[in-house]
C-alpha positions in Angstrom: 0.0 0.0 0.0 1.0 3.5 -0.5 0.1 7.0 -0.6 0.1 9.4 -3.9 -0.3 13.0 -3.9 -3.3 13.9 -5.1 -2.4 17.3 -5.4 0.6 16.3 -7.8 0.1 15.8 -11.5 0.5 12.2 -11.9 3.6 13.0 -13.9 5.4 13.6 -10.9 4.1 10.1 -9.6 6.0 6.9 -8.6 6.6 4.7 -11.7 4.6 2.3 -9.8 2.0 4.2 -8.6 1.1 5.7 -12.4 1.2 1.8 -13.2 -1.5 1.3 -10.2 -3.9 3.8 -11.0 -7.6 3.3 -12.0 -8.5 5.6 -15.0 -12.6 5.8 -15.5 -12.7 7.9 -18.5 -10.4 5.1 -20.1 -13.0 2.2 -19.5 -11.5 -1.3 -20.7 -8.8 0.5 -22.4 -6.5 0.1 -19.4 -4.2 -3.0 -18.0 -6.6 -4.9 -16.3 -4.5 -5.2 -13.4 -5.5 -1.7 -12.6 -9.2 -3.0 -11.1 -6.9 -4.3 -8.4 -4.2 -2.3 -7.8 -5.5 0.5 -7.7 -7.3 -0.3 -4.3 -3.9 0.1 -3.0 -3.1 3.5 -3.6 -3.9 6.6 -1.5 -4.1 9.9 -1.6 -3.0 10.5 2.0 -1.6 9.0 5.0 -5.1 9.0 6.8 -6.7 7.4 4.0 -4.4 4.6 4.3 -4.2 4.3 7.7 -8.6 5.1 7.3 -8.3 2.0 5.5 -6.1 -0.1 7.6 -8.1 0.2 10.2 -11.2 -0.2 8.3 -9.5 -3.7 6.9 -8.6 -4.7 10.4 -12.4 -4.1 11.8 -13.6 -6.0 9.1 -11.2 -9.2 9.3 -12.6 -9.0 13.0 -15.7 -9.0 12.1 -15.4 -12.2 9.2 -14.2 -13.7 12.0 -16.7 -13.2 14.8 -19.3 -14.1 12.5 -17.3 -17.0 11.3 -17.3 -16.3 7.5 -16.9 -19.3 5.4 -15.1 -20.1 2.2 -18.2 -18.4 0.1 -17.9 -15.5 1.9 -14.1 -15.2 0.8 -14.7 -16.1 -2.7 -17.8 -13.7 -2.9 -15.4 -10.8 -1.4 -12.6 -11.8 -4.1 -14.9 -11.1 -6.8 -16.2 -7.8 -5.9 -12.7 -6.3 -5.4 -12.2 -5.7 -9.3 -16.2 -5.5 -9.4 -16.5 -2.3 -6.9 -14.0 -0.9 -9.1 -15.4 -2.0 -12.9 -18.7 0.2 -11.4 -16.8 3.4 -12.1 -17.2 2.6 -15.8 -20.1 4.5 -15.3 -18.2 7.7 -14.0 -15.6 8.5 -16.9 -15.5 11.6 -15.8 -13.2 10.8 -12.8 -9.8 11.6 -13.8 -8.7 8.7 -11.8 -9.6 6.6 -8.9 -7.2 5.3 -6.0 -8.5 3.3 -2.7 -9.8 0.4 -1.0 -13.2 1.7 0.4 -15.2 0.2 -2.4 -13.8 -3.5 -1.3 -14.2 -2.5 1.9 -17.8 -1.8 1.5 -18.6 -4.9 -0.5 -16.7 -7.0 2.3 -18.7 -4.9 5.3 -22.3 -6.2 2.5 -21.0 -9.7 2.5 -20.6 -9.8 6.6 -23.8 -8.2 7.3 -25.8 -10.6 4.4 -24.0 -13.5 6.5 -25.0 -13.1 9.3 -28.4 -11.8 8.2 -28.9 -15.4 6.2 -28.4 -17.1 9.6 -25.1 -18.4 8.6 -23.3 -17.0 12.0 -24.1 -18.5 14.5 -24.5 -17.6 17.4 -25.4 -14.3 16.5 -29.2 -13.4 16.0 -30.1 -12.9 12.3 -31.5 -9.2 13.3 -28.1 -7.9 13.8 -26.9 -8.6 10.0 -30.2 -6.7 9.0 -29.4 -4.0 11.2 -25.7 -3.5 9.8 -27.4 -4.1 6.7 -29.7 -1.2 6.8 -27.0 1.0 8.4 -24.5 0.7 5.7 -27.3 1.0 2.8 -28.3 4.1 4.7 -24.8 5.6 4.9 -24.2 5.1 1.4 -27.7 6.7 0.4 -26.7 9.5 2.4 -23.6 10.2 0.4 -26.0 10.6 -3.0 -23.5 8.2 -4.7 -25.7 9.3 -7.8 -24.6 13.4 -7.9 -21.6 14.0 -10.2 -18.1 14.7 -8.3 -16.4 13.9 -5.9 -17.1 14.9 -1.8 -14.2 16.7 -0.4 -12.9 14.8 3.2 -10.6 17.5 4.6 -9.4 15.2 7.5 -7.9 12.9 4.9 -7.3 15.7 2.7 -8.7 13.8 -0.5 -11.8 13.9 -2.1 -14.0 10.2 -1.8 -16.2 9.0 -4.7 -19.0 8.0 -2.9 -20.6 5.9 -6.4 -17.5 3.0 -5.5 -19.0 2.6 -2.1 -22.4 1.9 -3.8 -20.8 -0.4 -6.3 -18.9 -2.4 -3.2 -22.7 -2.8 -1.8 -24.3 -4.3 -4.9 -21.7 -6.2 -6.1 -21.3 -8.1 -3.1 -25.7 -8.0 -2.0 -25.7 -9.4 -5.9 -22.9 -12.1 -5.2 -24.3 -13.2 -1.7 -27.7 -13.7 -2.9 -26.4 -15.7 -5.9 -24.3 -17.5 -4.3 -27.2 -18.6 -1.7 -29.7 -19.3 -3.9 -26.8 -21.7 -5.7 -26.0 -23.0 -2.4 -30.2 -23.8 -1.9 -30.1 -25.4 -5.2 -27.4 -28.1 -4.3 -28.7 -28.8 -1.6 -32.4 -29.3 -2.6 -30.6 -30.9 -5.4 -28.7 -33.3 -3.3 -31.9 -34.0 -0.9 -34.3 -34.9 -4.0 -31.1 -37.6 -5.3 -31.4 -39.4 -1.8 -34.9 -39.1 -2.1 -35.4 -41.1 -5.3 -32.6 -43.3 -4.0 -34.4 -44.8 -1.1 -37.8 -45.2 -2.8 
């Protein structure tokens, strides 16, 4: 992880860092390791250590709920899909930071633990986090054009990647349920016919 200046032309960037870097306007035109990397850049040492901390809440809490392998796998593919979402705001010069994957892993924690899948926490509690982070990101009107300033970080946050972090993930979780449903109805039907 490291931490660009914002306020520098990108010119004036690391080598690496203009290598990392997430360029909207470009859509698909890009190297696609940039729908990754890019999560690892920021714009100022409290935005990294904003998202260090952020990452080391939500590791607790995978843990505490007891998250299980398709909770990992679902989380894996909304880190380049948070980021694929800002195809739909080329007119970002450029995007750097984790917050997108961060919201898409806080989604698949809270849809967890709302499905009943952490025990022994009560259901209500995922639905509550649930309804706290979709409220949060409402709030940021991740639909207005521009960026929000964040003076205590000194960058400016792009509130549409935090939306993109939350469906990606809501979309993935309830996929990857439904699949998980499906086997098993699947599975209970075959010993069904079995038997008979």
């Amino acid at each position: 992880m490291g931490v660009v200046p914002l306020n520098d032309a990108e010119a004036n960037w690391t080598p690496l860092a203009r290598l990392w870097v997430l360029h909207p306007g470009a859509g698909l035109q890009q190297p696609p390791w940039v729908w990754w990397t890019s999560a690892w850049l920021h714009g100022s040492a409290a935005h990294l250590w904003g998202n260090l901390g952020g990452l080391a809440l939500l590791a607790w809490m995978g843990h505490a709920v007891r998250v299980d392998r398709g909770c990992a796998i679902v989380w894996t593919l909304c880190w380049p899909l948070a980021q694929l979402g800002l195809l739909w705001q080329p007119e970002l010069p450029r995007y750097i930071g984790l917050s997108g994957v961060l919201h898409a892993g806080l989604t698949v924690v809270a849809l967890h633990t709302l499905f009943g899948r952490a025990r022994p926490l009560p259901r209500w509690l995922g639905g509550a986090l649930m309804l706290g982070l979709v409220a949060k990101v409402l709030m940021e009107n991740p639909g207005a054009p521009g960026l929000i300033p964040s003076p205590g970080w000194a960058i400016t946050v792009a509130p549409w990647v935090h939306l993109c972090g939350v469906v990606a993930a809501a979309t993935l979780m309830c996929l990857w349920r439904l699949g998980a449903t499906l086997r098993k109805h699947r599975l209970g039907a075959g010993a069904h016919r079995t038997l008979i």
